[in-house]
mmCIF file of the C-alpha atoms, coordinates in Angstrom:
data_MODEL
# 
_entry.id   MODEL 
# 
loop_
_atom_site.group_PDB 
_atom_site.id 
_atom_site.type_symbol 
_atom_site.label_atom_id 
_atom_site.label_alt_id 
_atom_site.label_comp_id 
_atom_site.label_asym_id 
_atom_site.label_entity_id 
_atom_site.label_seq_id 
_atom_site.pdbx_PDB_ins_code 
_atom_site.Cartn_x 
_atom_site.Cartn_y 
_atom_site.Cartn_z 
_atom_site.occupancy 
_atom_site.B_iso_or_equiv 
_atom_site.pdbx_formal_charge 
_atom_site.auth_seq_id 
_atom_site.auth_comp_id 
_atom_site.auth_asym_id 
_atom_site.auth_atom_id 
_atom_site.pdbx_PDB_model_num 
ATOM 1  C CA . UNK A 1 1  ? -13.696 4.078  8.552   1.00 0.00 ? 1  UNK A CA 1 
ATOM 2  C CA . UNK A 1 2  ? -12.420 6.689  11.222  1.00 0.00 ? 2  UNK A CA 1 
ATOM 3  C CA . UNK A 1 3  ? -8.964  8.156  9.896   1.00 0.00 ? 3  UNK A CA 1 
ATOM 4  C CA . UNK A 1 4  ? -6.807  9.255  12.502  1.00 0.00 ? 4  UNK A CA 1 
ATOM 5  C CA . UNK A 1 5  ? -3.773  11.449 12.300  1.00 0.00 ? 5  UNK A CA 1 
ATOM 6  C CA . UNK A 1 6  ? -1.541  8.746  13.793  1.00 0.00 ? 6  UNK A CA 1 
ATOM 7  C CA . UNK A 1 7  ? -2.863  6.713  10.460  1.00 0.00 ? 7  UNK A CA 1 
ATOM 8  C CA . UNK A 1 8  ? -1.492  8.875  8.376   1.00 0.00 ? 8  UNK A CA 1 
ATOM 9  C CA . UNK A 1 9  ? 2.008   9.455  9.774   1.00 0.00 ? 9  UNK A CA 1 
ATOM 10 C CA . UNK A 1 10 ? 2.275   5.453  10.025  1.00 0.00 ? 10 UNK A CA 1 
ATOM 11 C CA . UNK A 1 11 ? 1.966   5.309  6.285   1.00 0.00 ? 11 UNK A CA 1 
ATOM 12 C CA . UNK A 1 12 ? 4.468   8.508  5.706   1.00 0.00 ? 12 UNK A CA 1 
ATOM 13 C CA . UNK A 1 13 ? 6.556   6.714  8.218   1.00 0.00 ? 13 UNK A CA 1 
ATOM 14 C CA . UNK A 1 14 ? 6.366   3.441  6.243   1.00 0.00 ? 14 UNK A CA 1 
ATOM 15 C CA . UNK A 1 15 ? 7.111   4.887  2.792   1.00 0.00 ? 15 UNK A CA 1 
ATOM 16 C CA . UNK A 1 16 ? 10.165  6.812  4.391   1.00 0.00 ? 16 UNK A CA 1 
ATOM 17 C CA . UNK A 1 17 ? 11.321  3.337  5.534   1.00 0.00 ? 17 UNK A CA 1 
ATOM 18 C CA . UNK A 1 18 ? 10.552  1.830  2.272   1.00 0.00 ? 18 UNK A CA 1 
ATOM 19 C CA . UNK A 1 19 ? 8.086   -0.494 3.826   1.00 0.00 ? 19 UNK A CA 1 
ATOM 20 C CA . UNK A 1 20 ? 5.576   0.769  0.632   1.00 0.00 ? 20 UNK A CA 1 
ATOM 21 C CA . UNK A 1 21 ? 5.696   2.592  -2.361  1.00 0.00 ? 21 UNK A CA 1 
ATOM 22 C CA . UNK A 1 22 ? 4.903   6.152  -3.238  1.00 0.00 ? 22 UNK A CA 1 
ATOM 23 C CA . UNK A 1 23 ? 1.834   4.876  -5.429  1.00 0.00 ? 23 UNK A CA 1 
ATOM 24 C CA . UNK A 1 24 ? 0.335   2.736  -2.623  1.00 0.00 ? 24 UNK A CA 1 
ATOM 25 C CA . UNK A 1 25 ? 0.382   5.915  -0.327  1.00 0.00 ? 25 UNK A CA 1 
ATOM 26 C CA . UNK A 1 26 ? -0.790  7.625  -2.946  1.00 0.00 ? 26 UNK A CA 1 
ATOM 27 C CA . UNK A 1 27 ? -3.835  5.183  -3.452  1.00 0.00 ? 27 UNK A CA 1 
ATOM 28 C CA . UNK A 1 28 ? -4.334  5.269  0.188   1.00 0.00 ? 28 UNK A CA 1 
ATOM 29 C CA . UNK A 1 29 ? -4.731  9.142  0.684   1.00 0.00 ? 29 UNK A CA 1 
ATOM 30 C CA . UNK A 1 30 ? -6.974  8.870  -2.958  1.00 0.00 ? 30 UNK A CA 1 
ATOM 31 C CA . UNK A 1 31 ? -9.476  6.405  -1.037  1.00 0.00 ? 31 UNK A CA 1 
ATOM 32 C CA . UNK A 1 32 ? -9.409  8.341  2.107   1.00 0.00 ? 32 UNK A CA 1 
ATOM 33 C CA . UNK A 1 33 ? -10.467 11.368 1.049   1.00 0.00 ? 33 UNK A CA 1 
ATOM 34 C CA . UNK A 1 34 ? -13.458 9.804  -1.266  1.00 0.00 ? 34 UNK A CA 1 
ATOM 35 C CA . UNK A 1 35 ? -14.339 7.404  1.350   1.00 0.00 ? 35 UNK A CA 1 
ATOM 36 C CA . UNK A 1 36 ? -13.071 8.030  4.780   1.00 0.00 ? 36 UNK A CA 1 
ATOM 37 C CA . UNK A 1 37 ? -13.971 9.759  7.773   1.00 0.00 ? 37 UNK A CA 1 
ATOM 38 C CA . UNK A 1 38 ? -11.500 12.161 9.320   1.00 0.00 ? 38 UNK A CA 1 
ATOM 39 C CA . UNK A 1 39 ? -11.122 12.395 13.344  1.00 0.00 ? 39 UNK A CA 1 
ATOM 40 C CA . UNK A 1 40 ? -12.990 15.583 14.440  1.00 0.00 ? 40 UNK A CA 1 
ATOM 41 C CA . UNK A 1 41 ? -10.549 16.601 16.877  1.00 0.00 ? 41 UNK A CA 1 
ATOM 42 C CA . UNK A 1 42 ? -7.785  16.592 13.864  1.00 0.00 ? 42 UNK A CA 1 
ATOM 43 C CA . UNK A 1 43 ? -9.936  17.176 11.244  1.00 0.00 ? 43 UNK A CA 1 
ATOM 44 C CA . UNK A 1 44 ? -8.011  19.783 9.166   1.00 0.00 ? 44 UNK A CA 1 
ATOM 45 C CA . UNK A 1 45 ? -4.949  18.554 9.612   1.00 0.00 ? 45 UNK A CA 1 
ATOM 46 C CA . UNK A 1 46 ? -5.494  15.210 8.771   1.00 0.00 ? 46 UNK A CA 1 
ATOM 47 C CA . UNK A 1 47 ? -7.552  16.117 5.589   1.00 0.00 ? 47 UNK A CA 1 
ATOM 48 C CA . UNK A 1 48 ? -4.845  18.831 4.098   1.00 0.00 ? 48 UNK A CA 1 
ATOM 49 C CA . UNK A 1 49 ? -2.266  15.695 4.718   1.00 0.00 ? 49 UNK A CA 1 
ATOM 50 C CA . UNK A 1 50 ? -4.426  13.462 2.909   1.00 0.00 ? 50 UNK A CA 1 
ATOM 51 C CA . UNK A 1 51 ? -4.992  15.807 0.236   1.00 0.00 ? 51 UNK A CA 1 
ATOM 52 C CA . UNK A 1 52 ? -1.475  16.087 -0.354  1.00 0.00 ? 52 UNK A CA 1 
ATOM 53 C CA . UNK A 1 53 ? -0.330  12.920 -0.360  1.00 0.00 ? 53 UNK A CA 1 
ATOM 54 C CA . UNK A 1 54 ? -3.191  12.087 -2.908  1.00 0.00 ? 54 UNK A CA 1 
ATOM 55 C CA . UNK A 1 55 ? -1.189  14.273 -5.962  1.00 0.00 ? 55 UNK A CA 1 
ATOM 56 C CA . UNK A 1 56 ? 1.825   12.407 -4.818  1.00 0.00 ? 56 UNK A CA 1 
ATOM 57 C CA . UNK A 1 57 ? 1.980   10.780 -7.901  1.00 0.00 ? 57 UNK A CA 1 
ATOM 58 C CA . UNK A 1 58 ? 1.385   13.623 -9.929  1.00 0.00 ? 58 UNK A CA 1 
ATOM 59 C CA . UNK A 1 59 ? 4.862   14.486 -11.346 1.00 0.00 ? 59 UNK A CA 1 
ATOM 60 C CA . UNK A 1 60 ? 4.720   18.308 -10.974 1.00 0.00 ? 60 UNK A CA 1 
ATOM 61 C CA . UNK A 1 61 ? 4.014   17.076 -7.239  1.00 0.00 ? 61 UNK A CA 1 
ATOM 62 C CA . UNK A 1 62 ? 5.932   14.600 -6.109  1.00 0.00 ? 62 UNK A CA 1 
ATOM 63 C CA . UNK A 1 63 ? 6.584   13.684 -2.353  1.00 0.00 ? 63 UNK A CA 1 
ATOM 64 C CA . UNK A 1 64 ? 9.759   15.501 -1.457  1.00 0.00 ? 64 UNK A CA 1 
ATOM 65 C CA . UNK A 1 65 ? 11.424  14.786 2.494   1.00 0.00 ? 65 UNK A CA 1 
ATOM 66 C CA . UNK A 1 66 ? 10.825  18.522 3.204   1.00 0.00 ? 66 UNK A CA 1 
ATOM 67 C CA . UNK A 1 67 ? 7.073   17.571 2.022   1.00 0.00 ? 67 UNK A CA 1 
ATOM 68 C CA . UNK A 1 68 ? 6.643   14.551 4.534   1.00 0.00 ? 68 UNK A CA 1 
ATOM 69 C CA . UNK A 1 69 ? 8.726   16.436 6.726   1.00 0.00 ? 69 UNK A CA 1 
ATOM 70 C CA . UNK A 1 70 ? 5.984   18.861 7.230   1.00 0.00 ? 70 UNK A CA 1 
ATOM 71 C CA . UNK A 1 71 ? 2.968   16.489 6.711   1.00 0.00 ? 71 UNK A CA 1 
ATOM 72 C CA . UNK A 1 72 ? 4.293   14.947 9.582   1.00 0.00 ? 72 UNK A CA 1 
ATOM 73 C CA . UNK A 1 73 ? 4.555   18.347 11.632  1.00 0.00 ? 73 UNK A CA 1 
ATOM 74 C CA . UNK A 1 74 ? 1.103   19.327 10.986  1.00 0.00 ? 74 UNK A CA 1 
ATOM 75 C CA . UNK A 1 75 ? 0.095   16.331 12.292  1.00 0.00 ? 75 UNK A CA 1 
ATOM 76 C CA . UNK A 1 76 ? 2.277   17.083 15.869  1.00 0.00 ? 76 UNK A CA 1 
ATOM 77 C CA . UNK A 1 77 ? 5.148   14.608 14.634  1.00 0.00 ? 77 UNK A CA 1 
ATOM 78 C CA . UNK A 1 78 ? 8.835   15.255 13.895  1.00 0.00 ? 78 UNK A CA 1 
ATOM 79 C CA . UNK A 1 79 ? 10.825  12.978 11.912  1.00 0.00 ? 79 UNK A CA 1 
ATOM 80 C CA . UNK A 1 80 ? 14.646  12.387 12.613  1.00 0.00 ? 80 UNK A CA 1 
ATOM 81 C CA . UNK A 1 81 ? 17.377  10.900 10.382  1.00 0.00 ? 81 UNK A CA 1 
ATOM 82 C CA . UNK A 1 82 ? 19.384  7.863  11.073  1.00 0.00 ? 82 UNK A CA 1 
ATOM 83 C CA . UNK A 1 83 ? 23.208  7.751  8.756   1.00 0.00 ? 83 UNK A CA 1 
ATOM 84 C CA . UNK A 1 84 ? 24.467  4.017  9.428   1.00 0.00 ? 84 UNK A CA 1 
ATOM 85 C CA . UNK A 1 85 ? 27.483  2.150  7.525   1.00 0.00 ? 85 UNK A CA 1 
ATOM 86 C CA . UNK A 1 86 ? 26.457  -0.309 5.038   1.00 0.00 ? 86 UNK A CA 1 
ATOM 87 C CA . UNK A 1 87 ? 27.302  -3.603 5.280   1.00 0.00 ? 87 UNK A CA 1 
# 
């Protein structure tokens, strides 16, 4: 399966919006890198992200916001915060 950098950020973007946990990203980015197959035109990029988001889970790792924060800037995204009131 062809991994593309806009794969990746989906999946940061949907464990930023809680949408999956930190170990199913984690599992994700484990399976990619022994199984997948990384777009050329992105390749290095797309593999470091990968890499990192595979020792995720790994407590002296972690994800932090700075770290998706720049996953998803190597991969030519920014991220933005939005503060609402809870209801």
């Amino acid at each position: 399966m062809l991994i593309k950098r806009q794969d990746v950020a989906s999946k940061v973007s949907d464990y930023l919006h809680h949408k999956i946990q930190l170990s199913d990203l984690e599992d994700r980015a484990e399976r990619a890198m022994m199984e997948g197959e990384f777009e050329p035109s992105s390749y290095k990029e797309i593999r470091e992200a990968v890499a990192l988001l595979g020792l995720a889970d790994v407590h002296a790792f972690g994800l932090t916001w700075d770290d998706a924060q720049r996953i998803l800037g190597k991969l030519g995204y920014q991220t933005s915060v939005e503060v609402t009131e809870s209801e």
